[in-house]
N, C-alpha and C positions, 0 to 999 in steps of 0.2 A: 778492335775495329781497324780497319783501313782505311786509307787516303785515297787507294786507286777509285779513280772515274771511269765508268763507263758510259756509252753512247745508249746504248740500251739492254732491258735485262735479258735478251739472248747473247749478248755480248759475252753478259757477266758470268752466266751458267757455264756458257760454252768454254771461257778462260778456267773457271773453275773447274770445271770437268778434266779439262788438261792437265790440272793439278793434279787430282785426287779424288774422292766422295766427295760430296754436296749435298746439303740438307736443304729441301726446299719447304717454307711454309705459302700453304695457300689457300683460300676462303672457298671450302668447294662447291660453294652455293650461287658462285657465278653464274652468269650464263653462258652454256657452250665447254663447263668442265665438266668431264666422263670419268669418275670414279665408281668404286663398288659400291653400293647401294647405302650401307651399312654407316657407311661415312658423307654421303651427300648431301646430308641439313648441319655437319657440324659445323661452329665459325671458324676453324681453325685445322686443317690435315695438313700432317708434315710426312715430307716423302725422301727417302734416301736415294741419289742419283749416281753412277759411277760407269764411266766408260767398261771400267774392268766386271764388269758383273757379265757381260756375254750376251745381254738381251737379245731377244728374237728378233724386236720391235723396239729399235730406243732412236728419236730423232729430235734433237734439236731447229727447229726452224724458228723464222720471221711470226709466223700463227705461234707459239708456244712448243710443246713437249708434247710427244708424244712416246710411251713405254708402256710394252708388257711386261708389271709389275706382279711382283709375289704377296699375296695377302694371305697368310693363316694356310700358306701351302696350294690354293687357288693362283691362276696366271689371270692378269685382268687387264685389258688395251685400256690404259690410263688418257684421259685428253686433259691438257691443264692450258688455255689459253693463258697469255702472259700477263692481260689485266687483272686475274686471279692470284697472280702470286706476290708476295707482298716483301719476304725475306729470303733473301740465299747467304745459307756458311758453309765455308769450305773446312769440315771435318781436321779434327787435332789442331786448329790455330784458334784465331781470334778475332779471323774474318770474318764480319756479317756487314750484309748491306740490306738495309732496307728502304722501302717504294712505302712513304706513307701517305700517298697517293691511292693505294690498293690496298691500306689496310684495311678488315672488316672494323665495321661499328662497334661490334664487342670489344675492339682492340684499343680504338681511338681513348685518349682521354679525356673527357668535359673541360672544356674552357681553354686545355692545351694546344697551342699554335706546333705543330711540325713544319720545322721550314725543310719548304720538299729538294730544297739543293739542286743537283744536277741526277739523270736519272744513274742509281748505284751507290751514290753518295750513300758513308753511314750517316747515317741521322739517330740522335738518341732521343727515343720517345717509350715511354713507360708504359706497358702492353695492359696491367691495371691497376687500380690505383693500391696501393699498399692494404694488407690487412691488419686489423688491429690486435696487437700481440693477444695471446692466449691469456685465458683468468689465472690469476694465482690461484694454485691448489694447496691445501692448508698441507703440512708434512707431515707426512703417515707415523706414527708413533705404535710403538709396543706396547701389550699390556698382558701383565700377567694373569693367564687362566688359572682354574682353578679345577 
């Protein structure tokens, strides 16, 4: 996680992007985001962003993102307005910032306060709650056939 602050998350995308790839997670169930169908009720689509990919269609603005993205070999005009996206990492480090402002309900935890900082700030907030280790399995033993 990073210290840097940003003004807002076109800011951050856009600094990242300069970097390098960017992985964005977003709830694409907002209203006003344009994905492939296939992915439009799920709580959570994570999308890879990179100046160097060559897009037709890739724009950063003040509204959000807009990219013709590759799905399973299909080109698809992606709209992801910016109250939809909730985390950006900048690919090979250990940059993430998260908006838990925008995160989905599935995400949020029961009872847990995210103090929302400034917008870009990381914030460490637990996306769900831990699971309960696996059963002990008894250990598989030989026996001789006959």
């Amino acid at each position: 996680m990073s210290g840097r602050k940003f003004t807002s998350k076109q800011e951050c995308v856009t600094q990242l992007l300069d970097q390098g790839k960017v992985f964005i997670q977003l709830d694409p169930r907002v209203e006003g985001v344009d994905v492939p169908p296939q992915f439009a009720q799920q709580p959570v689509l994570g999308l890879n962003l990179s100046w160097r990919f060559g897009l037709e269609t890739f724009e950063v603005t003040a509204l959000g993102v807009r990219a013709g993205l590759s799905f399973q070999g299909e080109r698809y005009l992606c709209v992801i307005p910016w109250a939809a996206v909730f985390a950006v990492a900048r690919e090979g480090t250990d940059e993430v910032y998260i908006f838990p402002d925008s995160l989905p309900p599935e995400r949020r935890v029961k009872g847990a306060k995210a103090s929302p900082g400034e917008p870009g700030e990381s914030t460490e907030v637990d996306a769900e709650p831990p699971s309960p280790p696996p059963p002990k399995r008894a250990r598989p033993q030989l026996r001789l056939v006959k």
